[in-house]
Structures are given as structure tokens and as C-alpha cells.
ROMI-814009 format. One record per residue (C-alpha): x, y, z. Coordinates in steps of 0.1 Angstrom, whole numbers, plus 5000, padded with zeros to 4 digits. Example, Ala and Ser with C-alpha at 12.3 -4.5 7.8 and 13.67 -1.06 7.14 Angstrom:
2
512349555078
513749895071
END
This chain:
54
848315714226
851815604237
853715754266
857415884269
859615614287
860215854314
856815864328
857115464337
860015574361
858015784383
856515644418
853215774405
852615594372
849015684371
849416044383
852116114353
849815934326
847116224337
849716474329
850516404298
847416334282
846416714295
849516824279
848716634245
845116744247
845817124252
848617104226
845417034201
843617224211
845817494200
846517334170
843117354163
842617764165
846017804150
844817584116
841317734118
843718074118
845617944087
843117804069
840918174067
844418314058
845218064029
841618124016
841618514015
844918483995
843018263970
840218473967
842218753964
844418563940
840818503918
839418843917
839919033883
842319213875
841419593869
END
């Protein structure tokens, strides 16, 4: 993982770098439930997208 620059001009080095990595690792997080979201979308419109036609 790398770091912005600005973090390395703070007083508190170590304090910033615990910021940010909770700020990357709840921006996954919802990345996670948003694609898990997505992903059932996309596949109902396939399956819909495969049913026959009546």
C-alpha cells in the first residue's frame, strides 16, 4: 500500500498512516457490497435475457 505525500508532513507520521489504511479499508469494504449488489443485478438481466420467449 503506498501513502499520499501529504501524510509524511504531519508531526504524527504514525497516527496519519492509521488513518488512512481505515479509510482504504472501509472504502472496500463498500466496494465489496456494492459489486456483490451489481453482480445479482447483471445476473437477473441475463437470466431474464435467456428465458423463452412466449
Amino acid at each position: 500500500m503506498s501513502y499520499p505525500l501529504f501524510i509524511f508532513n504531519s508531526k504524527n507520521v504514525e497516527k496519519e498512516k492509521k488513518r488512512y489504511r481505515k479509510i482504504v479499508k472501509r472504502l472496500f469494504e463498500g466496494l465489496k457490497l456494492n459489486l456483490k449488489k451489481l453482480r445479482s443485478i447483471i445476473e437477473d438481466v441475463i437470466k431474464l435475457g435467456k428465458e423463452p420467449k412466449v
